[in-house]
C-alpha positions, 0 to 999 in steps of 0.5 A: 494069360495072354499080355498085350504088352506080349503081343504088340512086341510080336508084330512090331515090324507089321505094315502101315496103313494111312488114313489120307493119301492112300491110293485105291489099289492099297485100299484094296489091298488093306484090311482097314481104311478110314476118313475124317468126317467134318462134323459141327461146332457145339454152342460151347465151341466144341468141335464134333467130328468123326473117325468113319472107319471100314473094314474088309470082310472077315476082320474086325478091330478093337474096342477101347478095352479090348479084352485079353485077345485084343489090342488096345487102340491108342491115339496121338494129337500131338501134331494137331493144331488149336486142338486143347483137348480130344474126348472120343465117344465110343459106339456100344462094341460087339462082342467076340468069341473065337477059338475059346478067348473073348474080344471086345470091338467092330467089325464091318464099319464103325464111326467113332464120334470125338469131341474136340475142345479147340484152344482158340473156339471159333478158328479151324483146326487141324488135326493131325495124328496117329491111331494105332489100332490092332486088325485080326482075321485068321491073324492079327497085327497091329496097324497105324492110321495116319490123318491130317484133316481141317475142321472149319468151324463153321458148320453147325448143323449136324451130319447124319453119319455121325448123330446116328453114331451118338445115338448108338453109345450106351445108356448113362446110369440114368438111362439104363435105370441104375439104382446102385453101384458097389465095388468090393475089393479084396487084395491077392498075392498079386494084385486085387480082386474087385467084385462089382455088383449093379443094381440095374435092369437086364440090358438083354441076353447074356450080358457081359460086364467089363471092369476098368479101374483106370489105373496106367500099367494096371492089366484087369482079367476079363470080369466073371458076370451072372444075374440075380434078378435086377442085380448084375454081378461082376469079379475081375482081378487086377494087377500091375505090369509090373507087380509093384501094389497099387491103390483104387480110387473107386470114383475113377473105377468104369463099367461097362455092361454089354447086352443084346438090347442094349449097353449101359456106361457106369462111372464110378462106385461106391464102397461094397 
């Protein structure tokens, strides 16, 4: 199996980019490039705005759970300032084939919309931090994205850009039509399989289902996935970095099923 954890140590020393300051001769030169879209501020004091990401022709990069031929992106707010809290809303991925492994992310231009809870609602805020995110061509190598932006509380009307990035999230279970969601878990040697099985209409094509557990340290396979009418199902194993048992809470458990009409959000299942 191809490990993350393997891959990240193998390109430790690759180059940084950053996303503010960055000379149009470097943009040129790097395979990604990005900018802090000002958004608007919610009735309830959330802060909306966006990460506008580009990427050169020919390279792409990663989704939230990238598959095992990708690199996770992680984020890094502890620099921001007023920032309580960060949700980050992903755009429905692509998904990739190549050289027989599977990835799961974007290519060409992505806007990842976050949701940001000020800890004084109602006064700027600055954010500041990292995104550490993995690029791949013919190579890949991880790349780090440093911003420093403020966010005027003002604004409320919202930006095109960035509800159009919204509106591409998947459905939730209500809009997908999701009757039930059931997860079977069958413990190996090594880990555990889980088996989910959805009752949901065809989101288009064939469909990819992917299975989170939410568990730190914990790796899942890349979920086996088939159609039985207007039931999906979907088997993964799952194991810990470090081989120690652990336990699931099924509440905690994320689906996500990606079709070429559109993608669906399951949070959580039940005993199956």
């Amino acid at each position: 199996m191809f490990h993350t954890r393997a891959f990240l140590a193998a390109f430790v020393l690759a180059p940084l980019i950053a996303l503010t300051g960055v000379s149009p001769a470097m943009a040129q030169e790097s395979p990604i490039s990005g900018r802090i879209i000002q958004g608007w501020t919610l009735p309830d004091g959330r802060m909306v705005a966006g990460l506008d990401l580009t990427l050169q022709p020919g390279w792409k990069t990663y989704w939230r759970a990238p598959g095992d031929a990708g690199i996770p992106p992680q984020f890094d707010w502890s620099r921001a300032r007023n920032v309580g809290r960060v949700d980050i809303t992903w755009p429905t991925p692509h998904v990739f084939h190549q050289n027989g492994m599977r990835s799961i992310g974007y290519k060409d231009h992505v806007v990842i919309p976050l949701h940001i809870q000020p800890k004084a609602p109602g006064r700027s805020v600055r954010l500041r931090g990292e995104m550490d995110l993995g690029v791949c061509s013919d190579i890949c190598v991880p790349h780090r994205l440093d911003f420093d932006t403020t966010l005027d509380a003002a604004p409320v009307k919202p930006v095109p850009t960035l509800a159009a990035a919204l509106a591409q999230a998947p459905f939730s279970r209500r809009e997908a039509g999701v009757v039930t969601a059931t997860c079977a878990l069958r413990p190996l040697d090594d880990g555990m399989e889980v088996t989910v099985r959805v009752q949901v209409p065809s989101s288009g094509g064939t469909e990819v289902a992917v299975i989170e557990p939410n568990i730190p340290g914990v790796w899942t396979s890349e979920a086996q996935t088939s159609r039985q009418g207007n039931v999906l199902n979907a088997t993964a194993q799952m194991m810990h970095n470090s081989g120690r048992p652990f336990a699931v809470n099924r509440s905690a458990m994320r689906i996500t099923i990606l079709g070429s009409k559109h993608a669906v959000d399951i949070q959580g299942c039940t005993a199956g």
